[in-house]
C-alpha positions as a printed NumPy array, in Angstrom:
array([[-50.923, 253.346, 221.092],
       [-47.759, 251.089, 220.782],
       [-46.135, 250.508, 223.941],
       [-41.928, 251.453, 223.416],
       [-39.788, 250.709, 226.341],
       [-36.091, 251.822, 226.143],
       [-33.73 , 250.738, 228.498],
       [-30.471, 252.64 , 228.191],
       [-27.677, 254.952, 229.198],
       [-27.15 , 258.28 , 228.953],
       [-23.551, 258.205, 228.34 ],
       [-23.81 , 255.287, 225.764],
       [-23.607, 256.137, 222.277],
       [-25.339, 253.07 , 221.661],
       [-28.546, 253.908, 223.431],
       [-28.581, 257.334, 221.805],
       [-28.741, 256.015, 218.313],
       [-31.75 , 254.194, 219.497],
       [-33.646, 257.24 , 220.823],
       [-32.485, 259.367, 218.2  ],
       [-34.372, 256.784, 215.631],
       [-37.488, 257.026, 218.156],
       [-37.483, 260.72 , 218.086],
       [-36.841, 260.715, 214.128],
       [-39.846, 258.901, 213.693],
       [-41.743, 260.584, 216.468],
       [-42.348, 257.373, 218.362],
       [-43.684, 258.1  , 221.765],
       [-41.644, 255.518, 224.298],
       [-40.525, 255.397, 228.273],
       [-37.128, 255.822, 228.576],
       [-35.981, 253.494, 231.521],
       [-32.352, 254.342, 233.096],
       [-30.243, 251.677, 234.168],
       [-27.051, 250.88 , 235.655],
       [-23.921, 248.987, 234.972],
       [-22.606, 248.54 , 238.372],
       [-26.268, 247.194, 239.587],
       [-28.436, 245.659, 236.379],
       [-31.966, 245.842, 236.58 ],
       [-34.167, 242.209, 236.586],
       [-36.512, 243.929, 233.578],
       [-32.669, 244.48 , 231.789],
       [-31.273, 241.195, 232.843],
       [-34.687, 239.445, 231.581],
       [-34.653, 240.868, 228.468],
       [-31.381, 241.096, 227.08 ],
       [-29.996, 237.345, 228.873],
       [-27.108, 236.849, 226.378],
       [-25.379, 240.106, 226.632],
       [-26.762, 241.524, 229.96 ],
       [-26.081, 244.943, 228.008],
       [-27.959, 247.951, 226.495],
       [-29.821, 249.476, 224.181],
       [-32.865, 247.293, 224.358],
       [-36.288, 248.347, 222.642],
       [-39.284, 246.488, 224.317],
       [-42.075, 246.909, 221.842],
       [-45.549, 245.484, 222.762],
       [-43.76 , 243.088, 225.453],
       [-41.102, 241.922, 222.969],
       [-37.13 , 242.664, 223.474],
       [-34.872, 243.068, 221.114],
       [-31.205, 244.089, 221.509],
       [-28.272, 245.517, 219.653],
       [-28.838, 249.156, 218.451],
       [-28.128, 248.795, 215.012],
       [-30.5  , 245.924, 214.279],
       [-32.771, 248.123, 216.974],
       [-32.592, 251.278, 214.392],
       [-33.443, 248.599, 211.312],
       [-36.52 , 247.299, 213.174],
       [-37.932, 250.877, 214.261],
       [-37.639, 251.849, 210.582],
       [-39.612, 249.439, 209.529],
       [-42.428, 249.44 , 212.206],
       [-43.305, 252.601, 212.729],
       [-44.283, 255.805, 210.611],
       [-42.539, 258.242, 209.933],
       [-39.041, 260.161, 207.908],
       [-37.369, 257.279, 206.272],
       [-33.973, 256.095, 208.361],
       [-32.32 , 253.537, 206.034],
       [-32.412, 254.574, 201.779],
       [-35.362, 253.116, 199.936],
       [-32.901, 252.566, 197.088],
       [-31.686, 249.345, 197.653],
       [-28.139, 249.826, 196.169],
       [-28.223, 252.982, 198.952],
       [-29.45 , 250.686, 201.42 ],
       [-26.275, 247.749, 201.166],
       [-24.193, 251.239, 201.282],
       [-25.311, 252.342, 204.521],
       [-25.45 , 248.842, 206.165],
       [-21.601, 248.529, 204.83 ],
       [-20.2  , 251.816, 206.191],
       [-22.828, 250.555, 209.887],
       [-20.493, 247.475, 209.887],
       [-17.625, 249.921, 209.151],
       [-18.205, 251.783, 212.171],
       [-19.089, 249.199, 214.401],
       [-16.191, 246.83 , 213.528],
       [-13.783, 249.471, 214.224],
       [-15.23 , 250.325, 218.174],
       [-12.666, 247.803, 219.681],
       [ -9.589, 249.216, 218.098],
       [-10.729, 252.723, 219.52 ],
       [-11.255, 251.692, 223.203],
       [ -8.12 , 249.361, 222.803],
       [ -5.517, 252.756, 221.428],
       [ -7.346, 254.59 , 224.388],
       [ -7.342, 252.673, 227.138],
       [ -4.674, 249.562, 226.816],
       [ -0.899, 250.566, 226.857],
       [  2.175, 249.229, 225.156],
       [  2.304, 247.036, 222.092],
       [ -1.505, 246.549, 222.026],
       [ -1.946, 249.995, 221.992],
       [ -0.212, 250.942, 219.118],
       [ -1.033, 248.37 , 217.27 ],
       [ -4.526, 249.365, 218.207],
       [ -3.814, 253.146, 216.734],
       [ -2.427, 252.28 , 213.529],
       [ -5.442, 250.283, 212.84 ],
       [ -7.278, 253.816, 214.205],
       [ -5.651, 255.999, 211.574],
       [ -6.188, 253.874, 209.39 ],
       [ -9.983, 253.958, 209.879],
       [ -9.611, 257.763, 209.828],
       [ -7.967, 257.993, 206.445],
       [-10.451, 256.052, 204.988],
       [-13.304, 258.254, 206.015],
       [-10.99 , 261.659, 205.543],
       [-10.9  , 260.389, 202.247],
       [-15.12 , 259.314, 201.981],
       [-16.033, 262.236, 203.061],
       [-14.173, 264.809, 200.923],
       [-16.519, 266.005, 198.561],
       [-19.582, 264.55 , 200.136],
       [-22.022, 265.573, 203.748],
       [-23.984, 262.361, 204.375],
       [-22.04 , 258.657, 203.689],
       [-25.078, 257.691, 201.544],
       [-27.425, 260.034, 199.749],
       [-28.194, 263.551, 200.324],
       [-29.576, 263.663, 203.208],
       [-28.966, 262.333, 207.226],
       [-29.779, 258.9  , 208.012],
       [-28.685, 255.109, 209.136],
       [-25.017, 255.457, 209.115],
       [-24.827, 259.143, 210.706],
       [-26.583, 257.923, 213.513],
       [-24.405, 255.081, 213.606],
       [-21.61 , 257.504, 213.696],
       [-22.048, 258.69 , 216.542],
       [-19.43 , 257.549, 218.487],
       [-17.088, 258.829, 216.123],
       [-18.526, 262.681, 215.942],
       [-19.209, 263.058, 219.779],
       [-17.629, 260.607, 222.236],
       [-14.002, 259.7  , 220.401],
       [-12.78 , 263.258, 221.002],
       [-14.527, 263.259, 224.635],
       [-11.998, 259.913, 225.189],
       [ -9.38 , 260.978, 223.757],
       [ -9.479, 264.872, 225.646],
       [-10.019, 262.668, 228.922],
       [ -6.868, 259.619, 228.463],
       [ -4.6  , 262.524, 226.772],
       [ -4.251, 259.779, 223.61 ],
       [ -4.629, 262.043, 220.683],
       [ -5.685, 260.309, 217.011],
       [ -7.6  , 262.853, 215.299],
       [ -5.564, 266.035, 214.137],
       [ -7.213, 268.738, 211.273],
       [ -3.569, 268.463, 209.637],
       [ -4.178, 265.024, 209.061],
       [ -7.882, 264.218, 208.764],
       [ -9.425, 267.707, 207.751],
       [-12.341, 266.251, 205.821],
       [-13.383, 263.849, 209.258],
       [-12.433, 267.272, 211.313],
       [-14.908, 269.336, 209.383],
       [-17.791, 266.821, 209.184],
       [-17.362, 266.066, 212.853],
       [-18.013, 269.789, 213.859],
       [-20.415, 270.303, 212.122],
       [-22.274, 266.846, 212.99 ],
       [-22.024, 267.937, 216.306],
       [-23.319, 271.476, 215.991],
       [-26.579, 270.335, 213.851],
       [-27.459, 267.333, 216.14 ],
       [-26.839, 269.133, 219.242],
       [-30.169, 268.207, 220.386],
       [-29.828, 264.295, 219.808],
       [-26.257, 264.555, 221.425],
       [-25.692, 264.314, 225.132],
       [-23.738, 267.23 , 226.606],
       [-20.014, 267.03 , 226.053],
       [-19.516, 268.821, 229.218],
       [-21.12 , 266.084, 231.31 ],
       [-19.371, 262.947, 228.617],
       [-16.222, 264.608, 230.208],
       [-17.071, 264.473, 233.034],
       [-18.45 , 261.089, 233.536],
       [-15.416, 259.677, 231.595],
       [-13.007, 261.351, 233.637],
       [-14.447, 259.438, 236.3  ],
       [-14.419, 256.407, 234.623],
       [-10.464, 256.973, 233.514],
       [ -9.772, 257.227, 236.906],
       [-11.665, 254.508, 238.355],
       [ -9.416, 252.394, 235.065],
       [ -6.216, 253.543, 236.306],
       [ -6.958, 252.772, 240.108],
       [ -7.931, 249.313, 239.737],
       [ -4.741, 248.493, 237.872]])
């Protein structure tokens, strides 16, 4: 039997793409807890550069970042198909990945920073939101027909961008504006319940976190 360690966080939408890919493929693995405010040696050890998580330990070897962590469990282990086999499909999904990913700064900055930065940092939000109002209009999935890389990549955007934004008061996403990203994003969230963490306890933990922001300013 392969021997999976994950070392995570249950709040991190990072770490849940990573066991949602395990679970997809039916991978059994230990899920190891850790802790920001106190990093473990075994995380510290494995992940020296960025001292951050998801990591996957497979057989004794580490390997960080969650997307390229969701490219190498596809391709090691049995199991449903995460990326397309097409390879046009394929480039498609790793485009809208980087999509995703390279918008994640611009989000925390419109939620969390304040003045010029932060407005700057929301333009470049709604932006990113008309662009995918406007992908997903006549379509379910962002490649093919049927749920895989990029949906789990898009995580962050379906679950823990409204929890954020319901937490800080900043409000980006409206249905009048983005009804297409509105639509898909409820009903992400109501399929994949069981791959999601509980939005009751995101809100919570992140209104702990807001306030914990605000204090040390």
């Amino acid at each position: 039997m392969a021997n999976v360690k994950l070392i995570g966080l249950w709040y991190s939408p990072f770490s849940k793409r990573v066991e949602w890919a395990l679970k997809i493929k039916g991978v059994e693995y230990e899920y190891i807890e850790d802790d920001l405010q106190n990093k473990s040696s075994l995380l510290l050890q494995s992940n020296p550069i960025h001292k951050a998580v998801p990591v996957l330990i497979h057989n004794g070897k580490p390997l960080c970042e969650s997307s390229v962590i969701l490219e190498y469990i596809d391709e090691t282990f049995e199991g449903p198909s995460i990326l397309p086999k097409d390879p046009y499909d394929r480039a498609l999904a790793r485009f809208w990945a980087k999509f995703f990913e390279d918008k994640g700064l611009a989000i925390r900055k419109s939620i969390f920073f304040k003045g010029d930065e932060q407005e700057k940092a929301k333009e470049e939000v709604y932006e990113m939101l008309k662009v995918l109002d406007n992908e997903l209009k006549d379509k379910k999935f962002f490649v093919g027909d049927k749920f895989g890389f990029v949906d789990i990549v898009a995580n962050a955007a379906a679950l823990w961008l409204g929890v954020l934004e319901e937490v800080s008061g900043v409000v980006l996403v409206t249905k009048e504006k983005y009804r297409n990203f509105c639509a898909w994003r409820d009903e992400y969230c109501t399929q994949n319940k069981e791959y999601l963490p509980p939005r009751d306890e995101l809100l919570a933990h992140y209104q702990v976190y807001i306030q914990r922001v605000v204090t040390s300013k």
